[in-house]
C-alpha positions in Angstrom: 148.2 52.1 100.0 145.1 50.5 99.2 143.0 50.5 96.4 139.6 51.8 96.0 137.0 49.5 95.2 134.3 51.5 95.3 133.1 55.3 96.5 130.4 56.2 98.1 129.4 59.9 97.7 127.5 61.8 100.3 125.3 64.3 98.3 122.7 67.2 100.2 120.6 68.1 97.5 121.1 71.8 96.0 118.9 74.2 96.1 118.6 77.0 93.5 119.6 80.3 94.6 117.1 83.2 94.8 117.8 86.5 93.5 117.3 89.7 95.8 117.8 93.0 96.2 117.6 95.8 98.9 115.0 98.1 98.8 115.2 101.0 101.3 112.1 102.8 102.0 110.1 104.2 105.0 108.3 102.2 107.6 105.0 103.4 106.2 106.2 102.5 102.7 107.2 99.3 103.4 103.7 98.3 105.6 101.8 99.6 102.5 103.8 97.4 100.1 104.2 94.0 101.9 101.0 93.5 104.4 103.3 91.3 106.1 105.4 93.5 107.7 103.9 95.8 110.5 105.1 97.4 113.6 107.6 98.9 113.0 108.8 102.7 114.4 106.5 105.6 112.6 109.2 107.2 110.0 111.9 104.6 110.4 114.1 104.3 107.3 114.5 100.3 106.5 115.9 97.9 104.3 113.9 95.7 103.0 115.2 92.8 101.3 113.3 91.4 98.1 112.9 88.3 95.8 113.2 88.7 92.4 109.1 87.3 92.9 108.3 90.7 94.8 108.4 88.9 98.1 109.3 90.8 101.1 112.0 88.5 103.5 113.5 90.6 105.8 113.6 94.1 107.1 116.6 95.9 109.0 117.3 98.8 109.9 121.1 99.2 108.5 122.1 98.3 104.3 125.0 97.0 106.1 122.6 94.1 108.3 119.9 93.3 104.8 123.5 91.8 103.0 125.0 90.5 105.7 121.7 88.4 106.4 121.5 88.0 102.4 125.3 86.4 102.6 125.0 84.7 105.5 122.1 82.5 104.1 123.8 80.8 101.6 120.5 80.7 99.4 120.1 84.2 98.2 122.5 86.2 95.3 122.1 89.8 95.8 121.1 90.8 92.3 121.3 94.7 93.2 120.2 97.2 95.6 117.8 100.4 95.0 
């Protein structure tokens, strides 16, 4: 065995995470809250996903898909969902 002389450390800098939660609501609902989102289906029920800013992120259609996206990013913590 050899001994270590020196290390180096490979580092990717760490971002904070960001705290969400699911809001489900109506496509109209959802339009009227975040101007960014539009056309979607007349009367669809979606899921909106939030920051704790009030920021609109993503939309789906299923609870199920909003965490799922929310986990599979790595950067979000689901705080809770409404």
């Amino acid at each position: 065995m050899l001994p270590v002389t020196s290390a180096t450390l490979t580092t990717k800098p760490v971002l904070p995470m960001i705290g969400v939660f699911i809001s489900a609501m109506t496509a109209e609902q959802a339009s009227a809250r975040f101007p960014v989102i539009s056309g979607l289906p007349p009367r669809a029920k979606v899921f909106v996903v939030v920051s704790e800013t009030g920021q609109a992120l993503l939309v789906a259609s299923t609870r199920a898909e909003a965490s799922r996206q929310v986990n599979q990013s790595g950067r979000y913590l689901l705080c809770t969902c409404h």
